[in-house]
mmCIF file as gemmi writes it, N, C-alpha and C atoms, coordinates in Angstrom:
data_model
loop_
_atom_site.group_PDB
_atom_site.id
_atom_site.type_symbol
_atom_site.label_atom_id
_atom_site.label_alt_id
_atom_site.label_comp_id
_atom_site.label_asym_id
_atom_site.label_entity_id
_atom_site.label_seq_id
_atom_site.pdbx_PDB_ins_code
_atom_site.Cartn_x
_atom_site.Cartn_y
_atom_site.Cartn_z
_atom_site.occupancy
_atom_site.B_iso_or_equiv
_atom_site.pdbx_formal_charge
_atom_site.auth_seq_id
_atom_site.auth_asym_id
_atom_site.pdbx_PDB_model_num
ATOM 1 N N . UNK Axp A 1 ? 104.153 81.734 105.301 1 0 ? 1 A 1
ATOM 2 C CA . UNK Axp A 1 ? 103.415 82.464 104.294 1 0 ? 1 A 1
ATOM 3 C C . UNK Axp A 1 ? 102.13 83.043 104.883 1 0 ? 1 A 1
ATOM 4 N N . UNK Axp A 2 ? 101.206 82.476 105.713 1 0 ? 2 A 1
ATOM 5 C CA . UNK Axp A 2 ? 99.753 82.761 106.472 1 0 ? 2 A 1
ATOM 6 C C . UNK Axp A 2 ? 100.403 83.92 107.138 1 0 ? 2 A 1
ATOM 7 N N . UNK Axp A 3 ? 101.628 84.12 108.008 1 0 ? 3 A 1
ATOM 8 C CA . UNK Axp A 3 ? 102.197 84.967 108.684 1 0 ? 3 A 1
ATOM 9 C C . UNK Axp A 3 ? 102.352 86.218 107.849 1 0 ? 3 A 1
ATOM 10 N N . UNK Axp A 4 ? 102.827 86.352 106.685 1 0 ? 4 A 1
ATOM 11 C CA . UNK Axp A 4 ? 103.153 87.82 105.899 1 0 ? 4 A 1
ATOM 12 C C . UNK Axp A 4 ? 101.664 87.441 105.308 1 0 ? 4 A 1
ATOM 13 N N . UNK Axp A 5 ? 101.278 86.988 104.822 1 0 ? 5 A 1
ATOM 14 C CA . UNK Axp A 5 ? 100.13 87.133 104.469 1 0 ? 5 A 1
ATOM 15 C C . UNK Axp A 5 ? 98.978 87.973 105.264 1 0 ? 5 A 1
ATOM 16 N N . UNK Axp A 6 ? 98.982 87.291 106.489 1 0 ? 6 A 1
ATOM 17 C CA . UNK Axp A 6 ? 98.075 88.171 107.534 1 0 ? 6 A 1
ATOM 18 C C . UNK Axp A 6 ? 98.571 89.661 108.038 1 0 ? 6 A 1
ATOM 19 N N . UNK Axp A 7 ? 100.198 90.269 107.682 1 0 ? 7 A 1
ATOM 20 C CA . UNK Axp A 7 ? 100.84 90.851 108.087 1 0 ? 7 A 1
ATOM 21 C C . UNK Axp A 7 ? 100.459 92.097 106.829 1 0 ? 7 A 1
ATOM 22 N N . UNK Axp A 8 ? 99.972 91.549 105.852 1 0 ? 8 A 1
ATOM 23 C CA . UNK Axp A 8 ? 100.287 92.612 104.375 1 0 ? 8 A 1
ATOM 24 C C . UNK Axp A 8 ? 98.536 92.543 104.473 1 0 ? 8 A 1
ATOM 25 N N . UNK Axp A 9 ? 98.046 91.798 104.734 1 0 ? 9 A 1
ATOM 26 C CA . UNK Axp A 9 ? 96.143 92.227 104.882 1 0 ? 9 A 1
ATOM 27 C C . UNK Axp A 9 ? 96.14 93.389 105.951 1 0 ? 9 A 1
ATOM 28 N N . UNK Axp A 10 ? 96.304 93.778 106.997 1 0 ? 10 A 1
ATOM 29 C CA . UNK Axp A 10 ? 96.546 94.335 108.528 1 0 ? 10 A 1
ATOM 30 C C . UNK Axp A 10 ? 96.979 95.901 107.688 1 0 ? 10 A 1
ATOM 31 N N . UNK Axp A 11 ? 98.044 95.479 106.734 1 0 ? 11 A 1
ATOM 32 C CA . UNK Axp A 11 ? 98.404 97.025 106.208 1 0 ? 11 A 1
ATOM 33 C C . UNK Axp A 11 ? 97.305 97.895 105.4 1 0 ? 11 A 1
ATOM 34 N N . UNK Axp A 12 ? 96.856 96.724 104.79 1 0 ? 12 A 1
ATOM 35 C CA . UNK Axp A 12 ? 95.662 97.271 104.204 1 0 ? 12 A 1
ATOM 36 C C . UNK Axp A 12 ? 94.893 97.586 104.505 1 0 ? 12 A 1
ATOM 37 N N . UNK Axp A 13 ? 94.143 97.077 105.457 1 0 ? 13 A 1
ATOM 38 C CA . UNK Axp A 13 ? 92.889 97.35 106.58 1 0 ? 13 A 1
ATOM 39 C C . UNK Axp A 13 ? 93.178 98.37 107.066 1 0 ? 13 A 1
ATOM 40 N N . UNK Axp A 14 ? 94.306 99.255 107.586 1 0 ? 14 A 1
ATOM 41 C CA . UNK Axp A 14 ? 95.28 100.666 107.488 1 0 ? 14 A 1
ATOM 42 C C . UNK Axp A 14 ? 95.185 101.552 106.508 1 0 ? 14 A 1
ATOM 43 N N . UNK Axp A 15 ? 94.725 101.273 105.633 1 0 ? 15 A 1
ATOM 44 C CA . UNK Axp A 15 ? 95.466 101.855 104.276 1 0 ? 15 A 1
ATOM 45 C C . UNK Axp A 15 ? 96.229 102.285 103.494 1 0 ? 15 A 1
ATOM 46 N N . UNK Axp A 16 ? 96.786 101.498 104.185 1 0 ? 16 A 1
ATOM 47 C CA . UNK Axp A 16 ? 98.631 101.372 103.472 1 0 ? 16 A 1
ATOM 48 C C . UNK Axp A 16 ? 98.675 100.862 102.214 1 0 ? 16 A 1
ATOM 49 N N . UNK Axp A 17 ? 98.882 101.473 101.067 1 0 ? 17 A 1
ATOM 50 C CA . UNK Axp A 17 ? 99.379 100.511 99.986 1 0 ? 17 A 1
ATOM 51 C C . UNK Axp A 17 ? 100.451 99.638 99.86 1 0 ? 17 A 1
ATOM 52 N N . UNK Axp A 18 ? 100.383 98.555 99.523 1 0 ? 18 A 1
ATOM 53 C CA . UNK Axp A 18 ? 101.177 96.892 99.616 1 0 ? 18 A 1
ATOM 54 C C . UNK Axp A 18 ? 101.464 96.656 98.098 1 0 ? 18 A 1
ATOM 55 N N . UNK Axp A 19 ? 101.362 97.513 96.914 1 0 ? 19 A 1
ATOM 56 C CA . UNK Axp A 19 ? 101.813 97.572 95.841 1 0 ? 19 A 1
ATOM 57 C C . UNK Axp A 19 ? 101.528 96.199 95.054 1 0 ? 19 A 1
ATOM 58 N N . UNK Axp A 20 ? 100.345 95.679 95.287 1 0 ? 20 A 1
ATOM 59 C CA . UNK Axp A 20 ? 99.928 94.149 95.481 1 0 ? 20 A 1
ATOM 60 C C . UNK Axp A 20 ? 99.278 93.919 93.766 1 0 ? 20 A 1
ATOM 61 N N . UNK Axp A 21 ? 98.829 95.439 93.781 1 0 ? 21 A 1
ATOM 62 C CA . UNK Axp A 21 ? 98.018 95.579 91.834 1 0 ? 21 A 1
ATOM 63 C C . UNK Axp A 21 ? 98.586 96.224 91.251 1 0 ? 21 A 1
ATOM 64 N N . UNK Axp A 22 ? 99.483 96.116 90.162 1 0 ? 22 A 1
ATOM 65 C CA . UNK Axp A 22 ? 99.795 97.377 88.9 1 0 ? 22 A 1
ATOM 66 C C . UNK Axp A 22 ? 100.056 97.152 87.774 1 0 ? 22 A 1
ATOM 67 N N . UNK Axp A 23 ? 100.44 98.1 86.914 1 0 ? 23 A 1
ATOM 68 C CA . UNK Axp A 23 ? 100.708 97.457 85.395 1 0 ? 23 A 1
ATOM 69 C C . UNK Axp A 23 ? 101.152 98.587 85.123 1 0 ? 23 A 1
ATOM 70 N N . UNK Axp A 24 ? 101.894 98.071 83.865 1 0 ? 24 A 1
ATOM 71 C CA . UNK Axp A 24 ? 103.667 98.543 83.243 1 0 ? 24 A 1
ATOM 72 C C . UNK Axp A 24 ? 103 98.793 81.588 1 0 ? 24 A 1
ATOM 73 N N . UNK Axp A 25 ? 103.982 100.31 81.382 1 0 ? 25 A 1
ATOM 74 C CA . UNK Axp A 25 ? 103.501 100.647 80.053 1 0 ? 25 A 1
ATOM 75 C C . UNK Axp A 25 ? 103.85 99.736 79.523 1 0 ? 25 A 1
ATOM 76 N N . UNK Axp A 26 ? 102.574 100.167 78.124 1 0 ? 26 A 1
ATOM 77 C CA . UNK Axp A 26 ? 102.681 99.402 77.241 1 0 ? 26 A 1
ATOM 78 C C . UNK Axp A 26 ? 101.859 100.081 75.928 1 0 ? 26 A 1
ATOM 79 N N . UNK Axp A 27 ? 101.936 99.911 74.705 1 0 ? 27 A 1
ATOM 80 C CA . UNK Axp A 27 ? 101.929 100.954 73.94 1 0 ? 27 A 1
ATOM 81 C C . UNK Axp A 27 ? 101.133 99.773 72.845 1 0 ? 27 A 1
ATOM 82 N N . UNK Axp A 28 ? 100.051 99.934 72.149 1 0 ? 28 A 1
ATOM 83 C CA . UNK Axp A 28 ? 99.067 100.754 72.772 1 0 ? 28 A 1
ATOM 84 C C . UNK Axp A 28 ? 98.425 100.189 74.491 1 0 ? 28 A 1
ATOM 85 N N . UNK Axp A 29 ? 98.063 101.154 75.178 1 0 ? 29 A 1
ATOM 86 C CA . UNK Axp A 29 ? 97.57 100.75 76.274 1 0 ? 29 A 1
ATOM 87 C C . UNK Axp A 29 ? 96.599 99.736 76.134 1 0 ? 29 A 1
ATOM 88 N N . UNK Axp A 30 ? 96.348 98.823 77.465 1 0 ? 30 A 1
ATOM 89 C CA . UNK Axp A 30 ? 95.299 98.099 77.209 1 0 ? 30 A 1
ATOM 90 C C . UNK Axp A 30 ? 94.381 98.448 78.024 1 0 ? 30 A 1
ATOM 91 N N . UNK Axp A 31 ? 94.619 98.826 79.523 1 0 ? 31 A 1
ATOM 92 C CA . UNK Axp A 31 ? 93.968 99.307 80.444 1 0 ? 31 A 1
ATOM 93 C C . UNK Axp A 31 ? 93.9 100.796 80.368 1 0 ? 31 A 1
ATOM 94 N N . UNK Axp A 32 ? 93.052 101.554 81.512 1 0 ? 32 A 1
ATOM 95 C CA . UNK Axp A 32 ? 93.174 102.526 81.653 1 0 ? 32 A 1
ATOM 96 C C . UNK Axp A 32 ? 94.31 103.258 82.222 1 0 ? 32 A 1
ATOM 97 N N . UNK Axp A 33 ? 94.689 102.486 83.188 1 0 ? 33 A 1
ATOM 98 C CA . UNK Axp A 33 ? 95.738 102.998 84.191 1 0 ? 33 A 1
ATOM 99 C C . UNK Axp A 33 ? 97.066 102.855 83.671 1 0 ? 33 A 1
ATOM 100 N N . UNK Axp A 34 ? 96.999 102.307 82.432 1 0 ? 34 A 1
ATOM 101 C CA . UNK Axp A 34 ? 98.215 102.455 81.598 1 0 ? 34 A 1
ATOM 102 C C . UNK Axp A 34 ? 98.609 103.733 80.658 1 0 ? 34 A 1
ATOM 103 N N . UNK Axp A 35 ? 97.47 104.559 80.434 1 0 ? 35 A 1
ATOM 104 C CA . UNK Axp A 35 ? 97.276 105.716 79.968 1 0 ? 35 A 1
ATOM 105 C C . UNK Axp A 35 ? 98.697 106.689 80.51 1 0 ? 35 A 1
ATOM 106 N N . UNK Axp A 36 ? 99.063 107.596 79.865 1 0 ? 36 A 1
ATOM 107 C CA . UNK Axp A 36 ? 100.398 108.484 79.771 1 0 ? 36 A 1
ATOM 108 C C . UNK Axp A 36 ? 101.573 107.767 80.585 1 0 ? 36 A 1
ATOM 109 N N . UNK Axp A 37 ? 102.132 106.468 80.841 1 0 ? 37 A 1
ATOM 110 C CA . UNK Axp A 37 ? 102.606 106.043 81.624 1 0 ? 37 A 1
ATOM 111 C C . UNK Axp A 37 ? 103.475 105.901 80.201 1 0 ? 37 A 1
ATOM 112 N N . UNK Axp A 38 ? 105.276 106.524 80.67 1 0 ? 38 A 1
ATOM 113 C CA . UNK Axp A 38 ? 105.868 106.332 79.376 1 0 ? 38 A 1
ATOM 114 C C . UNK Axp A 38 ? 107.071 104.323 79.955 1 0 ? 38 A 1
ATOM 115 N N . UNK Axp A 39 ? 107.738 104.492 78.552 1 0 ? 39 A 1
ATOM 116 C CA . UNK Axp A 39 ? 108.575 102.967 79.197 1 0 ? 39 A 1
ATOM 117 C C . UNK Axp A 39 ? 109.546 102.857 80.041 1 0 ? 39 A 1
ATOM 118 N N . UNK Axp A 40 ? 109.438 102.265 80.902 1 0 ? 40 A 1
ATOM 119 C CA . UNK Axp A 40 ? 109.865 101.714 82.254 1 0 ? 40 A 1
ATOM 120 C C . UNK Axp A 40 ? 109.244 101.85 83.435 1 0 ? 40 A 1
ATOM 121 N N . UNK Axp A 41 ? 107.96 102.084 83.412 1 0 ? 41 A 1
ATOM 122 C CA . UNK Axp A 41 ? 106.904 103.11 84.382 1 0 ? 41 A 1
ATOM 123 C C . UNK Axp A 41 ? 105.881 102.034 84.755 1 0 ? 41 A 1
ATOM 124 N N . UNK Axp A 42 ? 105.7 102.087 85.711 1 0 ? 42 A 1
ATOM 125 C CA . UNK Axp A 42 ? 104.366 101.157 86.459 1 0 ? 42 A 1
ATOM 126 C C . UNK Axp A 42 ? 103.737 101.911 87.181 1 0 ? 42 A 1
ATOM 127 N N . UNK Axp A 43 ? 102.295 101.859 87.357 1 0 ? 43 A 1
ATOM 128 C CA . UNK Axp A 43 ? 101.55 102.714 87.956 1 0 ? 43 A 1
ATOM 129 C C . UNK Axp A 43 ? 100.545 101.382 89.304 1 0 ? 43 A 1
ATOM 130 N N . UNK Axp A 44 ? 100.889 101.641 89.933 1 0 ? 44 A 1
ATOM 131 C CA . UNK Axp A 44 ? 99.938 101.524 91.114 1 0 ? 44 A 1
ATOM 132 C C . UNK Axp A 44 ? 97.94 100.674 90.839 1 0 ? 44 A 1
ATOM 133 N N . UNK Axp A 45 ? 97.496 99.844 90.7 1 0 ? 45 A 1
ATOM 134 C CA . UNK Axp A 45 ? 96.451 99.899 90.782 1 0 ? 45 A 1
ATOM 135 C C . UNK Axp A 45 ? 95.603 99.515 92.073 1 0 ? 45 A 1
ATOM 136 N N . UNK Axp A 46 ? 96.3 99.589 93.072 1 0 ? 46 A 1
ATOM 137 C CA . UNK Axp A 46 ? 95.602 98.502 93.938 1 0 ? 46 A 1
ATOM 138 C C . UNK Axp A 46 ? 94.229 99.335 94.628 1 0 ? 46 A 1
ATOM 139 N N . UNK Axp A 47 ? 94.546 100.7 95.017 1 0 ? 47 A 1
ATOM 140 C CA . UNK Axp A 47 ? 93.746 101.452 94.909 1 0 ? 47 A 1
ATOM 141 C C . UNK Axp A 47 ? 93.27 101.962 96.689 1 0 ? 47 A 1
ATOM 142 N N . UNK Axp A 48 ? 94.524 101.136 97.644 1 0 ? 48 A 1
ATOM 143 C CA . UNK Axp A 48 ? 93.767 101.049 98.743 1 0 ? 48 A 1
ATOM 144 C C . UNK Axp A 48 ? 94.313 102.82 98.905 1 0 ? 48 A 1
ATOM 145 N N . UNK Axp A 49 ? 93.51 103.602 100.059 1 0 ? 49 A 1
ATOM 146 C CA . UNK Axp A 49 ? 93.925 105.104 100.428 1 0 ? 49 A 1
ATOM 147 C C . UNK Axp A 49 ? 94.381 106.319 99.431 1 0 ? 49 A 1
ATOM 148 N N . UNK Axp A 50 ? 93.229 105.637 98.073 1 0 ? 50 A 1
ATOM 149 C CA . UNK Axp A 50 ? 93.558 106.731 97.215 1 0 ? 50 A 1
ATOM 150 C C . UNK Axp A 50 ? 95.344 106.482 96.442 1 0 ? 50 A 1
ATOM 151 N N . UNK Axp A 51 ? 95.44 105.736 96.346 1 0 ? 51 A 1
ATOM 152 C CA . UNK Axp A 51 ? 96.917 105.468 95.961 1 0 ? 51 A 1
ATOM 153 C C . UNK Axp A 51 ? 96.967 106.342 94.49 1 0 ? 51 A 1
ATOM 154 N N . UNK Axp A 52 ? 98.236 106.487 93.883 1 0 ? 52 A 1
ATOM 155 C CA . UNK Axp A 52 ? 98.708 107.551 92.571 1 0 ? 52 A 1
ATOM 156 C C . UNK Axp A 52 ? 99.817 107.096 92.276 1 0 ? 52 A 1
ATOM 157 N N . UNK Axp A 53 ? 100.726 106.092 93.166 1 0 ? 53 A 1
ATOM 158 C CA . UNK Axp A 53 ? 102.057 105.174 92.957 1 0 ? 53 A 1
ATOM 159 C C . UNK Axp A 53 ? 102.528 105.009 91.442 1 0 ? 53 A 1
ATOM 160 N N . UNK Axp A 54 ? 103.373 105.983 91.326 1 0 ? 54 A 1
ATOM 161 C CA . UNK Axp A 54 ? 104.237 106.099 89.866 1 0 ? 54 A 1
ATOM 162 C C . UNK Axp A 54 ? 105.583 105.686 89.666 1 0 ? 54 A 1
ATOM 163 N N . UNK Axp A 55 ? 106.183 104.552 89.246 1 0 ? 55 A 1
ATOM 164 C CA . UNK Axp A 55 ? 107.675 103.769 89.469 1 0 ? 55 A 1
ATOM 165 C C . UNK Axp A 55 ? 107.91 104.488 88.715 1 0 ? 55 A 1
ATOM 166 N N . UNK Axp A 56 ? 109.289 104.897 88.92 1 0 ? 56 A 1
ATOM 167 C CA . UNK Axp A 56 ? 110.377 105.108 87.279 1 0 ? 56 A 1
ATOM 168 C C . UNK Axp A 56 ? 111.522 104.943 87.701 1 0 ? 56 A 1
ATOM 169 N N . UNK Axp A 57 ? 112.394 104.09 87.16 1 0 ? 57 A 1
ATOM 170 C CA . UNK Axp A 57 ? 111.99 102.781 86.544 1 0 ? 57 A 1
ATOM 171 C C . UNK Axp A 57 ? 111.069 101.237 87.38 1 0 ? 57 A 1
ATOM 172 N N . UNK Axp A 58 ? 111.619 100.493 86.465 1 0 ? 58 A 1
ATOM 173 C CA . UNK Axp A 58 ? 110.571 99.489 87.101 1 0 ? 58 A 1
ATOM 174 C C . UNK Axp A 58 ? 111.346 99.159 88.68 1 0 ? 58 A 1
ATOM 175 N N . UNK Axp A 59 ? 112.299 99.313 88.806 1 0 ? 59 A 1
ATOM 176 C CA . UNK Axp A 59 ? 113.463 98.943 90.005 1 0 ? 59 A 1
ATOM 177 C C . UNK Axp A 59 ? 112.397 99.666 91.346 1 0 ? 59 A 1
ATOM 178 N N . UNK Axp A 60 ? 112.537 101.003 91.386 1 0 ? 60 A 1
ATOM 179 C CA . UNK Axp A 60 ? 111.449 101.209 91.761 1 0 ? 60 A 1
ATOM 180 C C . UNK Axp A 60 ? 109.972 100.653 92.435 1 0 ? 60 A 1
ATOM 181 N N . UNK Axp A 61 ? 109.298 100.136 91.54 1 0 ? 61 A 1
ATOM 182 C CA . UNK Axp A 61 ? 107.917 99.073 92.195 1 0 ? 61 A 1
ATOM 183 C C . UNK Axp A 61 ? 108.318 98.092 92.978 1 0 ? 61 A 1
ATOM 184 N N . UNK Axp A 62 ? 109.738 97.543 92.825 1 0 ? 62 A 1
ATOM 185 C CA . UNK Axp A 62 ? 110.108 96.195 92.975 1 0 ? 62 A 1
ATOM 186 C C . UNK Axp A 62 ? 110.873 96.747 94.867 1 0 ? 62 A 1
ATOM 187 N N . UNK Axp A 63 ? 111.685 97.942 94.682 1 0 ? 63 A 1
ATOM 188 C CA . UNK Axp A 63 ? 111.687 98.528 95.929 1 0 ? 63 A 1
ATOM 189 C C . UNK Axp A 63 ? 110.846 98.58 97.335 1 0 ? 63 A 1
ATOM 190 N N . UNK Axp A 64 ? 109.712 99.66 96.38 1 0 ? 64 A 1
ATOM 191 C CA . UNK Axp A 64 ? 108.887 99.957 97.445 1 0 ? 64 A 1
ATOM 192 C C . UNK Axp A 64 ? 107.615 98.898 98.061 1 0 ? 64 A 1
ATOM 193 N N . UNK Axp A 65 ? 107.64 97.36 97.369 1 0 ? 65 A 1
ATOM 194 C CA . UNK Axp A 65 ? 107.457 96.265 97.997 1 0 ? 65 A 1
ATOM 195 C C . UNK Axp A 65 ? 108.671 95.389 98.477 1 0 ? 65 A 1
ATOM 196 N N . UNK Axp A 66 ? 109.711 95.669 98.286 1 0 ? 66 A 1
ATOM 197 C CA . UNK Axp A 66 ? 110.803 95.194 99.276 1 0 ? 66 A 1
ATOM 198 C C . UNK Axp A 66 ? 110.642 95.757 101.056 1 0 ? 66 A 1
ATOM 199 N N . UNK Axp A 67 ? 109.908 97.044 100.598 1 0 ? 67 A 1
ATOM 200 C CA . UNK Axp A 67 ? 110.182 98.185 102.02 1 0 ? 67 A 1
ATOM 201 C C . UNK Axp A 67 ? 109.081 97.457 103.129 1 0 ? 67 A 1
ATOM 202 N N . UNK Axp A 68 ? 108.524 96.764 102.59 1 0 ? 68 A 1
ATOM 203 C CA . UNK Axp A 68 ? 107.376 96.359 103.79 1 0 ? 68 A 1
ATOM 204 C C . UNK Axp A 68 ? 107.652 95.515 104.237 1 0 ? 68 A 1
């Protein structure tokens, strides 16, 4: 675990997004970043390199942290 752990910090220090912060519509929003996000949609918060990371569907988010 210290091993991917130190491996997914390293990406970041890069500025790679690691899809590590986000949140999934939800109606009414609670956050901001939940704003126009319709259902099945997760948006990105983690924020490293300017991130904009838009899932549709949720399969998606769950992907593009498989990819790392």
């Amino acid at each position: 675990m210290e091993r991917r752990g130190n491996y997914l910090a390293a990406l970041r220090a890069k500025g790679v997004c690691t899809r590590s912060s986000g949140v999934m519509y939800r109606d009414p929003p609670v956050y901001q970043a939940q704003v126009g996000l319709k259902p099945g949609q997760s948006r990105c918060t983690e924020g490293t390199g300017g991130c904009t990371f838009v899932a549709d569907p949720d399969a998606e988010w769950y992907a593009a942290q498989d990819a790392l």
